[in-house]
C-alpha positions in Angstrom: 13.9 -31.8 -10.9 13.6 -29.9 -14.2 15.6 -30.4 -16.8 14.6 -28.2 -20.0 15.5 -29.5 -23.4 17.2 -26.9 -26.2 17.7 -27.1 -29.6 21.4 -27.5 -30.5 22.4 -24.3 -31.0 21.1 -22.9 -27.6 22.6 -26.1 -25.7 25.9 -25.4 -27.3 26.3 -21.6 -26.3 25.1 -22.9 -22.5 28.1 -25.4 -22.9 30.3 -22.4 -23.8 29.8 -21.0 -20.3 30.6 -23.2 -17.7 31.3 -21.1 -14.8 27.6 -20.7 -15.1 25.3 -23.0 -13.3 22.6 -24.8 -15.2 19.2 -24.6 -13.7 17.6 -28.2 -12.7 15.5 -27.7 -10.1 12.4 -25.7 -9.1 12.6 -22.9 -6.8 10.1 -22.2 -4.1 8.0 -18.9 -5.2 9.4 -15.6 -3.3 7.7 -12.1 -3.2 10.6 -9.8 -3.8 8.6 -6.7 -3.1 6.0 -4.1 -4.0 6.8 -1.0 -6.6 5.3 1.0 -8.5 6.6 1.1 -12.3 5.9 3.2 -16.0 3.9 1.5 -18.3 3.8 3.5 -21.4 3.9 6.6 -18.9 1.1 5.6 -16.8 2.5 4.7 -13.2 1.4 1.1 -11.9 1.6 -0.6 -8.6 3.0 -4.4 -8.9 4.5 -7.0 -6.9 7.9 -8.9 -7.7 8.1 -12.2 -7.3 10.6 -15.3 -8.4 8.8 -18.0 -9.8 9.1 -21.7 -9.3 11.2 -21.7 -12.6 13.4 -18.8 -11.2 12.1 -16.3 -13.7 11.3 -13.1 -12.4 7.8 -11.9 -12.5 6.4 -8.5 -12.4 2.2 -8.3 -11.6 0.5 -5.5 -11.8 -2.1 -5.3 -9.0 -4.5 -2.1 -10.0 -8.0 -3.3 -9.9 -9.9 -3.0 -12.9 -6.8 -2.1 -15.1 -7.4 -5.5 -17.2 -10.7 -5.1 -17.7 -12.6 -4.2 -20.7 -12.3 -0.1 -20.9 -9.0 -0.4 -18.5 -5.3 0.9 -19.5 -4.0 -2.8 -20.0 -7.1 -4.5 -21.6 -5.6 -5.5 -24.2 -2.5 -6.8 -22.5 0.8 -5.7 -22.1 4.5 -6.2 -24.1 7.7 -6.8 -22.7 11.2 -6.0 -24.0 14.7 -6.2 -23.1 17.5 -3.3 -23.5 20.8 -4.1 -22.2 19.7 -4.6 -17.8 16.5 -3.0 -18.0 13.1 -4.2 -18.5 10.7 -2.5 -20.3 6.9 -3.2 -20.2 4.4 -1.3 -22.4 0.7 -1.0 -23.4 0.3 -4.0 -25.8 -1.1 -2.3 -28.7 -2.8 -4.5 -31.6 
């Protein structure tokens, strides 16, 4: 089991939402599915999968897109707005 330790302030807002379960153990990894998505309006393929800590992951799966010269060398960002995930071009 996994039990993740937060500072006081995170602990107490989990505290304040019981009908909420707490995560304690790792789940087995599941591929959700294939897509395609935009990355800063260049359309990628990816797979979907939940990870062992139940987070969801998204991996892109173009070959050569990571490598030196390729649209994601450099890496990628990813935000939050309201349900939506956003992933862009990680400029530096």
């Amino acid at each position: 089991m996994v039990k993740t330790k937060y500072n006081d302030k995170h602990q107490k807002a989990l505290d304040a939402h019981p009908q909420l379960k707490t995560v304690e153990a790792e789940f087995p990894d599941i591929k959700i599915g294939t897509t395609q998505i935009d990355v800063s309006g260049k359309i990628v393929d990816v797979e979907i999968w939940r990870g062992k800590h139940g987070n969801i992951e998204v991996i892109i799966t173009n070959d050569g897109i990571f490598q030196e010269g390729g649209w994601l060398f450099e890496g990628t960002c990813t935000e939050g707005y309201e349900s939506e995930v956003i992933i862009t071009q990680f400029t530096p």
